[in-house]
C-alpha positions as CSV (number, residue, x, y, z in Angstrom):
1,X,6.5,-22.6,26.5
2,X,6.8,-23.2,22.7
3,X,3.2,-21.9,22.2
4,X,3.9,-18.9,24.0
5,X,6.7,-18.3,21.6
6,X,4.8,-19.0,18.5
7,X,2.0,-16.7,19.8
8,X,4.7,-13.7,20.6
9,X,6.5,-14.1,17.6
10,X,2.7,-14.2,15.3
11,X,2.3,-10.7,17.4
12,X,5.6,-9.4,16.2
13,X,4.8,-9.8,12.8
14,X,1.7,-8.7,13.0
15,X,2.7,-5.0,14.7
16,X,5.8,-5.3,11.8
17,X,3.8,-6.6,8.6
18,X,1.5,-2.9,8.6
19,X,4.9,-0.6,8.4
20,X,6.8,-2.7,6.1
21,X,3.5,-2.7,3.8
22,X,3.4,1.2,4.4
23,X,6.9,1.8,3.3
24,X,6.1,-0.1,0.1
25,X,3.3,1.5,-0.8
26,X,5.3,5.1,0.1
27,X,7.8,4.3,-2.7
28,X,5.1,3.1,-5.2
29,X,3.4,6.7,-4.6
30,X,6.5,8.2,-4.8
31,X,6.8,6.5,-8.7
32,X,2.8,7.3,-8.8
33,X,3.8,11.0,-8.4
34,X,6.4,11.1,-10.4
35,X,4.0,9.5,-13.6
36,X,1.9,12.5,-12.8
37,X,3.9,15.3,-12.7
38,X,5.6,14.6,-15.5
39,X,2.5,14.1,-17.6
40,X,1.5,17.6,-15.9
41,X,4.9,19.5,-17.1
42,X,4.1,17.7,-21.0
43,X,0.7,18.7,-20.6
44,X,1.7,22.4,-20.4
45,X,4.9,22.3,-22.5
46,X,2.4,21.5,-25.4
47,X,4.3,18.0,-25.9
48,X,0.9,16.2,-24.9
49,X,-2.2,18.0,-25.8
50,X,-4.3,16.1,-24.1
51,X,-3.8,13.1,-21.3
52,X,-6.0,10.6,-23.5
53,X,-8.6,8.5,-21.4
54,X,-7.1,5.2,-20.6
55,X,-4.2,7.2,-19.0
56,X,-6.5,8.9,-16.5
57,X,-8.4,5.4,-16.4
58,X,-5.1,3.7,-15.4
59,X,-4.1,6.6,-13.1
60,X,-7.0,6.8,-11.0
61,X,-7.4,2.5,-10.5
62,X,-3.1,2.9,-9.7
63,X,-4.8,6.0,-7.2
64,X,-7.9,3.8,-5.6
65,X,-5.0,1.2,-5.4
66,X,-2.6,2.5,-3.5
67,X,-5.6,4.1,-1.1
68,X,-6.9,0.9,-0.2
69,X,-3.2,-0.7,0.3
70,X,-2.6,1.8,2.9
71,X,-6.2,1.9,4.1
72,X,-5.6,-1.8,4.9
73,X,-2.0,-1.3,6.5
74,X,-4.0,1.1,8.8
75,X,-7.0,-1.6,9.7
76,X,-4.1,-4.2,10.3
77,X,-1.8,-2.1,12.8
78,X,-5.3,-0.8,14.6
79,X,-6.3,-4.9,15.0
80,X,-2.5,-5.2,16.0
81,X,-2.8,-2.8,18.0
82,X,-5.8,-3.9,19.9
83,X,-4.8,-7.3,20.0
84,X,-7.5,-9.0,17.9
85,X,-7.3,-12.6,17.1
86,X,-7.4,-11.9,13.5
87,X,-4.5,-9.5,13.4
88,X,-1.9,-11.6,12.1
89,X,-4.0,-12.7,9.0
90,X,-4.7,-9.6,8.4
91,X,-1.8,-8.2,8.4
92,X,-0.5,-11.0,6.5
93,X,-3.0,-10.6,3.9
94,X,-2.7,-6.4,3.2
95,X,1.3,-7.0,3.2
96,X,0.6,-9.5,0.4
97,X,-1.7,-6.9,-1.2
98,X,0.6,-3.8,-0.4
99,X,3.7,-5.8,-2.0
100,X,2.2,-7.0,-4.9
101,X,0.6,-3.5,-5.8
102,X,4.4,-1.8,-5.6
103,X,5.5,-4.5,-7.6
């Protein structure tokens, strides 16, 4: 009886783990946006002649970053969903991932 508890409650947080990942990574694209745009409106004020090379170096691993953070959310609820034996770890691990990133 105690098993099958353990074993439901490992497939609750692995359905749960992918969407509380994907809301974290939401918000940190949110603040990605928001570093953008506002380097686009300075861009064409004339305030910032030119976005220098790290920036767009920093922006596109922050970009590959939060692509693979939801990629993995996604790969995690589809193993949740299809009730392999690894889902929970792998859910585990991309929430680790995801939260860390928005950090």
């Amino acid at each position: 009886m105690a098993e099958q508890a353990e074993g439901d409650l490992l497939d609750r947080f692995a359905r749960y783990r992918p969407l509380v990942t994907a809301t974290a990574v939401g918000g940190a694209a949110a603040v990605f946006d928001l570093v953008t745009a506002a380097l686009g409106v300075r861009q064409a004020a004339g305030d910032l002649p030119r976005v220098r090379d790290s920036a767009l170096v920093t922006i596109g691993r922050a970009r590959a970053q939060l692509m693979s953070a939801l990629l993995g959310a996604v790969a995690a609820a589809r193993l949740s969903e299809a009730g392999h034996p690894d889902a929970e770890w792998w859910a585990a691990v991309t929430k680790a991932h995801g939260i860390d990133l928005a950090n």
